[in-house]
PDB file of N, CA, C and O in Angstrom:
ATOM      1  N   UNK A   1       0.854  -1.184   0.000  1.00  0.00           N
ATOM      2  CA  UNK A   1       0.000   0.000   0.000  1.00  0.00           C
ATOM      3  C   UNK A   1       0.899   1.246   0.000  1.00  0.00           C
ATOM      4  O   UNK A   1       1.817   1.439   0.797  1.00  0.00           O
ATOM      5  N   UNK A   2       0.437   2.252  -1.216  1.00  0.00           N
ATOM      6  CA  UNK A   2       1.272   3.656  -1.157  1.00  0.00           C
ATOM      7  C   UNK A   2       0.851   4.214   0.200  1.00  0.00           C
ATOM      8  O   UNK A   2      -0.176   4.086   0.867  1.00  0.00           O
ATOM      9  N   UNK A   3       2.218   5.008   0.416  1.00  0.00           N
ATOM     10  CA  UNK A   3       2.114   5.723   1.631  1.00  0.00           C
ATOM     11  C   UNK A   3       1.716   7.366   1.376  1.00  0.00           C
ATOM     12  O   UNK A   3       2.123   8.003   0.404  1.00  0.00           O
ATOM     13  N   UNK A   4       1.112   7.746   2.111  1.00  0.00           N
ATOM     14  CA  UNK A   4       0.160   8.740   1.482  1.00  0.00           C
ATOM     15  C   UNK A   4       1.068  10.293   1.697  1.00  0.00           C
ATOM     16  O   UNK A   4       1.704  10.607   2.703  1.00  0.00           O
ATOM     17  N   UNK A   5       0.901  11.105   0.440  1.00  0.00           N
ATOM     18  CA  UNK A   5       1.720  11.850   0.891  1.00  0.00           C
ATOM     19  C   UNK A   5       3.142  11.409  -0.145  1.00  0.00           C
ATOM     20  O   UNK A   5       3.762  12.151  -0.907  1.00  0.00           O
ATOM     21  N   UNK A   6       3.342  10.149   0.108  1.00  0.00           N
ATOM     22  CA  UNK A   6       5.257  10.197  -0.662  1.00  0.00           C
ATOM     23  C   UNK A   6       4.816   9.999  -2.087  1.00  0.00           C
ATOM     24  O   UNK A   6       5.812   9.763  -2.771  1.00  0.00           O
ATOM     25  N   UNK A   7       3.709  10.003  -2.805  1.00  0.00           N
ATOM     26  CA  UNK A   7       3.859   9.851  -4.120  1.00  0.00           C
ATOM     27  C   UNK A   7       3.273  10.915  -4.564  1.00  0.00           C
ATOM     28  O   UNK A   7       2.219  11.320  -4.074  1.00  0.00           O
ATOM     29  N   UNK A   8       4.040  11.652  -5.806  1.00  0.00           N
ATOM     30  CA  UNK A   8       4.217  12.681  -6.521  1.00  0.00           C
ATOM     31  C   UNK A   8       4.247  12.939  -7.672  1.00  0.00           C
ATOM     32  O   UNK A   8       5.229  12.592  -8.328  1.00  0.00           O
ATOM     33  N   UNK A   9       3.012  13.736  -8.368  1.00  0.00           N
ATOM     34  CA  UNK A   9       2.557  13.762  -9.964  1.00  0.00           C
ATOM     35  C   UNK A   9       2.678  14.735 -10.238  1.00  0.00           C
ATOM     36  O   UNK A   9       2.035  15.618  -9.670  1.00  0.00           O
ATOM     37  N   UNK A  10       3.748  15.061 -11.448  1.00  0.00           N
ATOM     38  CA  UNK A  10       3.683  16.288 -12.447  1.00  0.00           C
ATOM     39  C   UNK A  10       2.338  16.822 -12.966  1.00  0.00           C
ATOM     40  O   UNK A  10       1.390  16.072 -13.197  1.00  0.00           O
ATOM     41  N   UNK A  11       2.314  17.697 -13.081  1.00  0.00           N
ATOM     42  CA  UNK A  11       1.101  18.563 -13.522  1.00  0.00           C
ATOM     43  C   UNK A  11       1.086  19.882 -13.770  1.00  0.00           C
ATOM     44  O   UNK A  11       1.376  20.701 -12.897  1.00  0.00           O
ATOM     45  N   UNK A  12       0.707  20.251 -15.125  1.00  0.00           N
ATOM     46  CA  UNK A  12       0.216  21.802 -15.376  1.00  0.00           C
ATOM     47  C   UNK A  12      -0.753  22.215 -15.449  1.00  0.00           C
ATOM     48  O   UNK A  12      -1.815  21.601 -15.336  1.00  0.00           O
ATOM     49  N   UNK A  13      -0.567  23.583 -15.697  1.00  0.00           N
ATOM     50  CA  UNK A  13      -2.419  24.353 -15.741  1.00  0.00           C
ATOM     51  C   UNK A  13      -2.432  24.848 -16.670  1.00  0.00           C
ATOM     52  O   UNK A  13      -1.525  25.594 -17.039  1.00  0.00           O
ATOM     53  N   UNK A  14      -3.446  24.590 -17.324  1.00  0.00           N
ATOM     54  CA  UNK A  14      -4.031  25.164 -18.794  1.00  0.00           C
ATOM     55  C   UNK A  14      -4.068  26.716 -19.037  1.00  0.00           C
ATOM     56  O   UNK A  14      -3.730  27.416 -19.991  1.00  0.00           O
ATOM     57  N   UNK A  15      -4.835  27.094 -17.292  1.00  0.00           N
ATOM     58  CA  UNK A  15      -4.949  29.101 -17.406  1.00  0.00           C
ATOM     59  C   UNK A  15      -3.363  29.465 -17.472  1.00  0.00           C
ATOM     60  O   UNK A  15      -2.869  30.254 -18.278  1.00  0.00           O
ATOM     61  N   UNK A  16      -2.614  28.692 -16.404  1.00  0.00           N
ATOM     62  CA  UNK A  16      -1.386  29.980 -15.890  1.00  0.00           C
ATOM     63  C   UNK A  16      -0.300  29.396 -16.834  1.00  0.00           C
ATOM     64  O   UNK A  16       0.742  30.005 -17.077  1.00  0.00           O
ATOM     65  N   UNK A  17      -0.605  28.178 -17.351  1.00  0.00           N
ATOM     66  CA  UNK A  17       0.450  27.191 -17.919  1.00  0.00           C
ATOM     67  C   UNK A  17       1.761  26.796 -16.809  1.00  0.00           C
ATOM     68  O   UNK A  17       2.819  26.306 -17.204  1.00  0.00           O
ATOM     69  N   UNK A  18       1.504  27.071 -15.550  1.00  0.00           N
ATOM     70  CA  UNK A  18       2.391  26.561 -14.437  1.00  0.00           C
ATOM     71  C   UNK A  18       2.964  25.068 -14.391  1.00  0.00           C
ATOM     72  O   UNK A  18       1.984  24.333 -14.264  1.00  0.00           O
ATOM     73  N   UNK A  19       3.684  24.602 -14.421  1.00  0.00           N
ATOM     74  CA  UNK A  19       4.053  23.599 -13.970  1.00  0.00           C
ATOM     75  C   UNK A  19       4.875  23.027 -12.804  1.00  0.00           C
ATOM     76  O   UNK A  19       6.003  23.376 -12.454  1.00  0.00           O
ATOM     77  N   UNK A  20       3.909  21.863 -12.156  1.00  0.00           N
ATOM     78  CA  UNK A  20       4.339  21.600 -10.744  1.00  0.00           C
ATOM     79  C   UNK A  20       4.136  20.223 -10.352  1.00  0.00           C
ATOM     80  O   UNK A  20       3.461  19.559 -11.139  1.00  0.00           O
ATOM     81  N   UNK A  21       4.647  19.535  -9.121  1.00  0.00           N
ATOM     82  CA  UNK A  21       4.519  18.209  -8.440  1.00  0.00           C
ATOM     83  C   UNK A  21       3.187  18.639  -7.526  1.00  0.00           C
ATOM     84  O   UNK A  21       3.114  19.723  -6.948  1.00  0.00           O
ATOM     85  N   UNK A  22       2.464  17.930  -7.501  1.00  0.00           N
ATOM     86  CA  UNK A  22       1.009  17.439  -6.658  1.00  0.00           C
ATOM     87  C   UNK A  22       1.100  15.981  -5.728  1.00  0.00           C
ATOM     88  O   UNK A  22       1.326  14.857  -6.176  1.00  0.00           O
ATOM     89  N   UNK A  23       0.869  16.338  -4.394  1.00  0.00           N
ATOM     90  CA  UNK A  23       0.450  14.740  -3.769  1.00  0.00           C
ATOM     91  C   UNK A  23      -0.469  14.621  -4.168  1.00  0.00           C
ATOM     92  O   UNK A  23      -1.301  15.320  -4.746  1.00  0.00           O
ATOM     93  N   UNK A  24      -0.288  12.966  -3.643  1.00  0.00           N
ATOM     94  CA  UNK A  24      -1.567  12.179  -4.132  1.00  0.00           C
ATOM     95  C   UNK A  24      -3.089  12.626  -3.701  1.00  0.00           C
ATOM     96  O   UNK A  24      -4.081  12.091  -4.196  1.00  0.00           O
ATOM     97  N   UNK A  25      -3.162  13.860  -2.542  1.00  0.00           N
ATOM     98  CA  UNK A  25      -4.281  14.230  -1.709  1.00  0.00           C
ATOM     99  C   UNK A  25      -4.923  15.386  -2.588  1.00  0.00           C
ATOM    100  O   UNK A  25      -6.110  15.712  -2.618  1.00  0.00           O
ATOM    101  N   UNK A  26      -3.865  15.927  -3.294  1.00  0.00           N
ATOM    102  CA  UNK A  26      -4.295  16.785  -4.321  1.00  0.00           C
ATOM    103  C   UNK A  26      -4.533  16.868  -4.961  1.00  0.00           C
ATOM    104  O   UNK A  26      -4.463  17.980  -5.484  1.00  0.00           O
ATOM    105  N   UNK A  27      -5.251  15.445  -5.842  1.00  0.00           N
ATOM    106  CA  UNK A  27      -6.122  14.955  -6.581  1.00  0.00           C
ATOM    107  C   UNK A  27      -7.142  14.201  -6.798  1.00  0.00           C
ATOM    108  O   UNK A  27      -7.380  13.437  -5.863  1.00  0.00           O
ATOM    109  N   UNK A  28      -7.851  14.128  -7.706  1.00  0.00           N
ATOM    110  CA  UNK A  28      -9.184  13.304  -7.150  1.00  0.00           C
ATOM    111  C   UNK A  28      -9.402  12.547  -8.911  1.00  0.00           C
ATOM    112  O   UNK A  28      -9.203  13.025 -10.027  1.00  0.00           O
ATOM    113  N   UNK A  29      -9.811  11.415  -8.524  1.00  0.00           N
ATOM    114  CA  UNK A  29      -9.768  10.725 -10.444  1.00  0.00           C
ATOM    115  C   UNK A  29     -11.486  10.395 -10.465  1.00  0.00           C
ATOM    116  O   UNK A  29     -11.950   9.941  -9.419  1.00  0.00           O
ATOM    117  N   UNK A  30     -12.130  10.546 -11.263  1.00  0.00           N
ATOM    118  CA  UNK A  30     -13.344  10.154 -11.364  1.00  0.00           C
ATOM    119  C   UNK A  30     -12.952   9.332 -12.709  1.00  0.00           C
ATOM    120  O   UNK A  30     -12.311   9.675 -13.702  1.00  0.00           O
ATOM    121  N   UNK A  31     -13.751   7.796 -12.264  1.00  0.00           N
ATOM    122  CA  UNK A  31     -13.834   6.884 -13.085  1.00  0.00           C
ATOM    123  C   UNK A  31     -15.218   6.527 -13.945  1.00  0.00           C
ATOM    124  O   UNK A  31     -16.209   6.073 -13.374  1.00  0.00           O
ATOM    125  N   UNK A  32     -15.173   6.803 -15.513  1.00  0.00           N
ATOM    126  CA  UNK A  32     -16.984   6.734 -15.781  1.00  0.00           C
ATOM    127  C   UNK A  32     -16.890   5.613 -16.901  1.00  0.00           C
ATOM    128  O   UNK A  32     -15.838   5.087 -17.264  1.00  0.00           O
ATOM    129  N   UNK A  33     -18.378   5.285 -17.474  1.00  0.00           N
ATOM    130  CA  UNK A  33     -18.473   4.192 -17.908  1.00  0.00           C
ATOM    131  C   UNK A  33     -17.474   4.326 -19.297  1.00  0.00           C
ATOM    132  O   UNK A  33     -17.182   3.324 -19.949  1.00  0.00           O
ATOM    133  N   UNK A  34     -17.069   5.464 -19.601  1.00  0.00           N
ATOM    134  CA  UNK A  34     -16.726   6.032 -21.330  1.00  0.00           C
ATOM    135  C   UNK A  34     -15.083   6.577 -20.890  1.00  0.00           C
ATOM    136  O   UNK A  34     -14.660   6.906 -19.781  1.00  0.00           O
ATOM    137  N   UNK A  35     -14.353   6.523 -22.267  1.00  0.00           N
ATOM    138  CA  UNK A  35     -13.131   7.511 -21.885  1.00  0.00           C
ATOM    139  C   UNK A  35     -13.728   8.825 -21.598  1.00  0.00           C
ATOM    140  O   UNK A  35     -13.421   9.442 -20.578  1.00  0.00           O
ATOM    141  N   UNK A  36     -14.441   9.207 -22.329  1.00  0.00           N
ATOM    142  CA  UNK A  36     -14.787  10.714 -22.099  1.00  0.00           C
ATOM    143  C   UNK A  36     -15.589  11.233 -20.685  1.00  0.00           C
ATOM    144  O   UNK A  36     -15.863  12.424 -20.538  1.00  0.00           O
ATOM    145  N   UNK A  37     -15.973  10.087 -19.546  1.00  0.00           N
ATOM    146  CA  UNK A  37     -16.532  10.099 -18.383  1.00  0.00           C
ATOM    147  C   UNK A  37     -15.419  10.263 -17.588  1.00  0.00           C
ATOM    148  O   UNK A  37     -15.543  10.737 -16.459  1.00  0.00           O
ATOM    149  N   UNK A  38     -14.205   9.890 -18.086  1.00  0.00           N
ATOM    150  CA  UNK A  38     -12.859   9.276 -17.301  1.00  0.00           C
ATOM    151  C   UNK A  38     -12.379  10.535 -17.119  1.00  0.00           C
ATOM    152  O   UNK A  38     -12.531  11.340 -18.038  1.00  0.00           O
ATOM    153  N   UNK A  39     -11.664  10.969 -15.818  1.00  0.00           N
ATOM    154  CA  UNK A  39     -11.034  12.676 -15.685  1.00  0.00           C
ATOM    155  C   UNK A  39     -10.291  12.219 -14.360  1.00  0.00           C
ATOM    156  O   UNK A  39     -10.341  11.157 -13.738  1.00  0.00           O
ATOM    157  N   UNK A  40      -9.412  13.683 -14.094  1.00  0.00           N
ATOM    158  CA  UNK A  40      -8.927  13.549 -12.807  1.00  0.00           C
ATOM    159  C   UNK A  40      -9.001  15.145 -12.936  1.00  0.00           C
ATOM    160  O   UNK A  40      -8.931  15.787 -13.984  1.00  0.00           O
ATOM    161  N   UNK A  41      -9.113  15.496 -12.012  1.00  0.00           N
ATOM    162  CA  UNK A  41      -9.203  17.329 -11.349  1.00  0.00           C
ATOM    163  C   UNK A  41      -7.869  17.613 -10.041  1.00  0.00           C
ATOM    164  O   UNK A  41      -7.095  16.883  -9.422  1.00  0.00           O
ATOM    165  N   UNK A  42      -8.140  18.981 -10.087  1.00  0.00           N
ATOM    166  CA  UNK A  42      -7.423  19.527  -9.281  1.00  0.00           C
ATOM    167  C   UNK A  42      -6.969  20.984  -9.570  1.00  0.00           C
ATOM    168  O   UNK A  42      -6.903  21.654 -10.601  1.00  0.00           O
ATOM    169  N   UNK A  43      -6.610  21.276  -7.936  1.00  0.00           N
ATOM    170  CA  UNK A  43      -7.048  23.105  -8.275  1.00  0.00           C
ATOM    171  C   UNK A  43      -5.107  23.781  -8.741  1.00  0.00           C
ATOM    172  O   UNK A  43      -4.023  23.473  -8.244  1.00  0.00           O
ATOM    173  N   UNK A  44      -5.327  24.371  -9.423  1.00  0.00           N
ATOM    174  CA  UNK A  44      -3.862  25.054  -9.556  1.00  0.00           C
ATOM    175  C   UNK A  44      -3.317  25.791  -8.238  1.00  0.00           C
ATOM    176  O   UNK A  44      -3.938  26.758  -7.798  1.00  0.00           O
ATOM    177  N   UNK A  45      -2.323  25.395  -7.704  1.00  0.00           N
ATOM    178  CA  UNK A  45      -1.347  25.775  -6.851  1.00  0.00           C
ATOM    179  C   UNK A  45      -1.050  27.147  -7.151  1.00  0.00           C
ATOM    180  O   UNK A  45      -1.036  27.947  -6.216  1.00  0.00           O
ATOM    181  N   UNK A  46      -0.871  27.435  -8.021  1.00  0.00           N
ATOM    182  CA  UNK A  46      -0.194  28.944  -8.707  1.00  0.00           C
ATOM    183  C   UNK A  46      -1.319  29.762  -8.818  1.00  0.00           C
ATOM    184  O   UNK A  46      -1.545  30.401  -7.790  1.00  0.00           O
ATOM    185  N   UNK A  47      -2.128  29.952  -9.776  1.00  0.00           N
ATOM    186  CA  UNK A  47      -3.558  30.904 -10.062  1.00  0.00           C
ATOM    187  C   UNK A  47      -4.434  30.190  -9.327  1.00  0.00           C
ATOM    188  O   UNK A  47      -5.432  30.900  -9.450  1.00  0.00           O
ATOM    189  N   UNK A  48      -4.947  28.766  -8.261  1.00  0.00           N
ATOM    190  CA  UNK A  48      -6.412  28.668  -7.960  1.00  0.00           C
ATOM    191  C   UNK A  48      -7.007  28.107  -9.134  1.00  0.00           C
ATOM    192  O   UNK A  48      -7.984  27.419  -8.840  1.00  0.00           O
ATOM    193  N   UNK A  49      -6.759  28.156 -10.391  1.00  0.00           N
ATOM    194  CA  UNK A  49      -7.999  27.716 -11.540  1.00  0.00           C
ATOM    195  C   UNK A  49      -8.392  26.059 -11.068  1.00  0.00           C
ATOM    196  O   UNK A  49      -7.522  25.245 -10.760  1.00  0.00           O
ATOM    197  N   UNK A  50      -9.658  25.799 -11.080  1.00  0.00           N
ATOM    198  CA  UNK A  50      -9.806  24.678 -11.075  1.00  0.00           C
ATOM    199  C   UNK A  50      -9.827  23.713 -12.809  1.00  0.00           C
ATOM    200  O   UNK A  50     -10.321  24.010 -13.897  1.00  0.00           O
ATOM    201  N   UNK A  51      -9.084  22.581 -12.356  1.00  0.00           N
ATOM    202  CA  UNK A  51      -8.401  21.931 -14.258  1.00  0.00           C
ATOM    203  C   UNK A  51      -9.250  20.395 -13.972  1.00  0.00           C
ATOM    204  O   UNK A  51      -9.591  19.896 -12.899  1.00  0.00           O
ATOM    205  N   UNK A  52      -9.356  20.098 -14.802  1.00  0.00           N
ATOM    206  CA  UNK A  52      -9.843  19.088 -15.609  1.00  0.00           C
ATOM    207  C   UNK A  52      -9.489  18.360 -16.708  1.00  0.00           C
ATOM    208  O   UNK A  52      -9.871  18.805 -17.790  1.00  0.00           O
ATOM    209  N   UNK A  53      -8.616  16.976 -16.695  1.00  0.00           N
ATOM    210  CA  UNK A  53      -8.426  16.570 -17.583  1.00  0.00           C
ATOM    211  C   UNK A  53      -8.566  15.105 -17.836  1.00  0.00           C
ATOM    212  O   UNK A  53      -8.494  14.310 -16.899  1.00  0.00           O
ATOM    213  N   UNK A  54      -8.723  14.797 -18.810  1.00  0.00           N
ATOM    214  CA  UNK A  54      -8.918  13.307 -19.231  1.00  0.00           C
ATOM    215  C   UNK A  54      -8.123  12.420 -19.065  1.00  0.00           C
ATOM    216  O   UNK A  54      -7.049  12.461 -19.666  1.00  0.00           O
ATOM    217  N   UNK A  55      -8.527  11.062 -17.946  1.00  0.00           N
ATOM    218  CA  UNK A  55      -7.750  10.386 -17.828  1.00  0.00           C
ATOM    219  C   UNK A  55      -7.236   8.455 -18.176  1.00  0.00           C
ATOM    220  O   UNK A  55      -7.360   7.398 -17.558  1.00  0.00           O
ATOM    221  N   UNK A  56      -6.813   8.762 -19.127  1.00  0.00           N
ATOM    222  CA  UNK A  56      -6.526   7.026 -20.075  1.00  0.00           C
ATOM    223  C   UNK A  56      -6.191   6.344 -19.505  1.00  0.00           C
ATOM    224  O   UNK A  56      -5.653   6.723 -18.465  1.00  0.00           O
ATOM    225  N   UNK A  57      -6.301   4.345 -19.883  1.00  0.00           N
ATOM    226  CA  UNK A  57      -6.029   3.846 -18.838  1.00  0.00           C
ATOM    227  C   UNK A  57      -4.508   3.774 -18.189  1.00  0.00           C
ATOM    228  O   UNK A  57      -4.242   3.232 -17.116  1.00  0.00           O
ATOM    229  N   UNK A  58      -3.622   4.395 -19.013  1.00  0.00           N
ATOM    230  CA  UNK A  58      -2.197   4.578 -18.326  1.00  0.00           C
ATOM    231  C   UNK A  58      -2.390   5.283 -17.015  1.00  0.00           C
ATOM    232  O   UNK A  58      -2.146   4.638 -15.995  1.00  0.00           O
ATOM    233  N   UNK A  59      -2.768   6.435 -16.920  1.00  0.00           N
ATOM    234  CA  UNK A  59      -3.092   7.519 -16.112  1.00  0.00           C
ATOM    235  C   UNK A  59      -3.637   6.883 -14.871  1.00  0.00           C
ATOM    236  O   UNK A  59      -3.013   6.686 -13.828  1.00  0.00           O
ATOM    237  N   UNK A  60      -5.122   6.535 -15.174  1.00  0.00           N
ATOM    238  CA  UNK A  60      -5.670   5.962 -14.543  1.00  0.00           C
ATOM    239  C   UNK A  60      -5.008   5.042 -13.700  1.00  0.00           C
ATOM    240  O   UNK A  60      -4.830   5.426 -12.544  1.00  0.00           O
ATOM    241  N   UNK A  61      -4.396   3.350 -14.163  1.00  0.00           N
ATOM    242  CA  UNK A  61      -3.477   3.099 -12.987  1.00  0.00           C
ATOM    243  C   UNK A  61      -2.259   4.034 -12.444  1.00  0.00           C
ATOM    244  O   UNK A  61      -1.928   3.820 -11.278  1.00  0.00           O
ATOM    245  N   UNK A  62      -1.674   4.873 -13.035  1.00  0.00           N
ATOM    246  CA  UNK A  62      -0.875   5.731 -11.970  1.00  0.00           C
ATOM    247  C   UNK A  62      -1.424   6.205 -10.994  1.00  0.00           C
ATOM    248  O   UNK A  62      -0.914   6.125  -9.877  1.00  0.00           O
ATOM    249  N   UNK A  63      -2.668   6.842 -11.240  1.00  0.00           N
ATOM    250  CA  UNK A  63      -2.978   7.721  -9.762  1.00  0.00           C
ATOM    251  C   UNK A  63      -3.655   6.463  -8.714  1.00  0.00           C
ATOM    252  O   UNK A  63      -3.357   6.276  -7.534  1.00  0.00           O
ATOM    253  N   UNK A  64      -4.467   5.828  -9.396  1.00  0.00           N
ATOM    254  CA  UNK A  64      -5.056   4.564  -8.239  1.00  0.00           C
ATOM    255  C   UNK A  64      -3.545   3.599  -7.921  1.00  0.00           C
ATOM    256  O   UNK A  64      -3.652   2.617  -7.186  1.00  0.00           O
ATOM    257  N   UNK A  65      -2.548   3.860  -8.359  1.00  0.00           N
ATOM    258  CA  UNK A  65      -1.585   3.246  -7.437  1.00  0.00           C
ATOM    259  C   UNK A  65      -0.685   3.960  -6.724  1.00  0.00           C
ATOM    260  O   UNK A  65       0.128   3.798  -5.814  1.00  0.00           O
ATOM    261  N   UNK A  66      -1.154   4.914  -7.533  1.00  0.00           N
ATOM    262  CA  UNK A  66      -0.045   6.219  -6.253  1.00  0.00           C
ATOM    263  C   UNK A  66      -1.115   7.059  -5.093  1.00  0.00           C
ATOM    264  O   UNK A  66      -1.035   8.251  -4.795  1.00  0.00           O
ATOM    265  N   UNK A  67      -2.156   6.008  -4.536  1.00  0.00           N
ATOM    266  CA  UNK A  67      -3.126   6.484  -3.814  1.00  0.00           C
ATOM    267  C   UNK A  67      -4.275   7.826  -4.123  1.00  0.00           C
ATOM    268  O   UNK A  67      -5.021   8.264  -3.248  1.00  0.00           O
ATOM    269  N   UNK A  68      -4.228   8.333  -5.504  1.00  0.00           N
ATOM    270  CA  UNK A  68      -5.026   9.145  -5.387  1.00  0.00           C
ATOM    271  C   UNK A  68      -6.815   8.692  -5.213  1.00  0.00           C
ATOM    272  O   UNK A  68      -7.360   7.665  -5.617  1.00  0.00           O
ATOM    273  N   UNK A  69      -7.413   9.837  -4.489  1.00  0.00           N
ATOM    274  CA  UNK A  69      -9.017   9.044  -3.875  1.00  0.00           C
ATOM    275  C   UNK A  69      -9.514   9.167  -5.625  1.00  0.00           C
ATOM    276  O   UNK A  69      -9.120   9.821  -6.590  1.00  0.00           O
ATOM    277  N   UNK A  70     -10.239   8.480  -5.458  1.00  0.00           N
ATOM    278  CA  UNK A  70     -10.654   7.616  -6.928  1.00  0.00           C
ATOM    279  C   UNK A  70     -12.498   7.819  -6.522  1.00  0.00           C
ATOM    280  O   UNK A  70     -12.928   7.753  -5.370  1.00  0.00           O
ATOM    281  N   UNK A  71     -13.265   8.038  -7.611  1.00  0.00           N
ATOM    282  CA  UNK A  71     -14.623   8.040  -7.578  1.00  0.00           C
ATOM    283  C   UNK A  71     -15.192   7.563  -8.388  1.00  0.00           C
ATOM    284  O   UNK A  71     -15.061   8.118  -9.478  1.00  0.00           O
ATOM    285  N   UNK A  72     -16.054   6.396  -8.347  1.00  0.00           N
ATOM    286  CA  UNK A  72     -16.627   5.654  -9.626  1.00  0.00           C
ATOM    287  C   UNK A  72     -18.107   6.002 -10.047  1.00  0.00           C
ATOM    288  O   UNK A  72     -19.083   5.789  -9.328  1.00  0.00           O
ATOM    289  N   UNK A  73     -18.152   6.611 -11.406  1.00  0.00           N
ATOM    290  CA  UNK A  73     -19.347   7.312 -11.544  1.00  0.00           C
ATOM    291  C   UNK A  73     -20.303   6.183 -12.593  1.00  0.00           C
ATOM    292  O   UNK A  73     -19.955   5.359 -13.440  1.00  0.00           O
ATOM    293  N   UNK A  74     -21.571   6.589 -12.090  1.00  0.00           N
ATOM    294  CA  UNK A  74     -22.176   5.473 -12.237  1.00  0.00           C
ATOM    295  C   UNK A  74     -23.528   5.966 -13.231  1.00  0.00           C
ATOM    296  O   UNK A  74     -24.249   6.901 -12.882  1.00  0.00           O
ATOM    297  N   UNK A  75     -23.763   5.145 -14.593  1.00  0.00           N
ATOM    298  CA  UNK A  75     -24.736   6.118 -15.085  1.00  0.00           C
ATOM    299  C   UNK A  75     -26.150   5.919 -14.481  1.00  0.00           C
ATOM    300  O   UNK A  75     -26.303   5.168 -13.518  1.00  0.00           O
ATOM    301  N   UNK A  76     -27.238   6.626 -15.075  1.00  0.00           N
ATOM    302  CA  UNK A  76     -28.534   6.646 -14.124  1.00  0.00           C
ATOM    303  C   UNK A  76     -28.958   5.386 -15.091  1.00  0.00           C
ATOM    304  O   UNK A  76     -28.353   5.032 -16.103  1.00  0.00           O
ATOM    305  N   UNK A  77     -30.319   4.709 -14.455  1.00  0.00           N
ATOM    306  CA  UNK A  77     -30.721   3.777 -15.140  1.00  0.00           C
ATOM    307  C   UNK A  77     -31.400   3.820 -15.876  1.00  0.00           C
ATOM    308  O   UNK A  77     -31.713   2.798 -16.486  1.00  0.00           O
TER     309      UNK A  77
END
């Protein structure tokens, strides 16, 4: 089990174009039935913008193994 906190993801921002390392607490992955349901978020360190981006299944196991909280979205029936 990752230890929370020691794993560390590159990331930029689309508004400020900043680039920076994020813990794993500083992200959140929502998992949906489609690639295009599939994302991970998080707020920019530098400007505040909140980002949004699409996340493939490479991605996807990085952050669910580098502990990021994970949310499985579920369609309506």
């Amino acid at each position: 089990m990752p230890v929370p906190g020691a794993v560390r993801f590159r990331a930029a921002c689309p508004d400020c174009r900043g680039r920076f390392e994020l813990a794993a607490g500083a992200l959140r992955l929502a998992i949906g039935a489609t690639s295009r349901t599939t994302f991970y978020t998080f707020t920019c360190p530098e400007c505040s913008a909140p980002v949004r981006k699409p996340a493939g299944e490479r991605i996807v196991e990085l952050l669910t193994g580098g502990g990021v909280r994970t949310l499985r979205l579920h369609a309506a029936p």
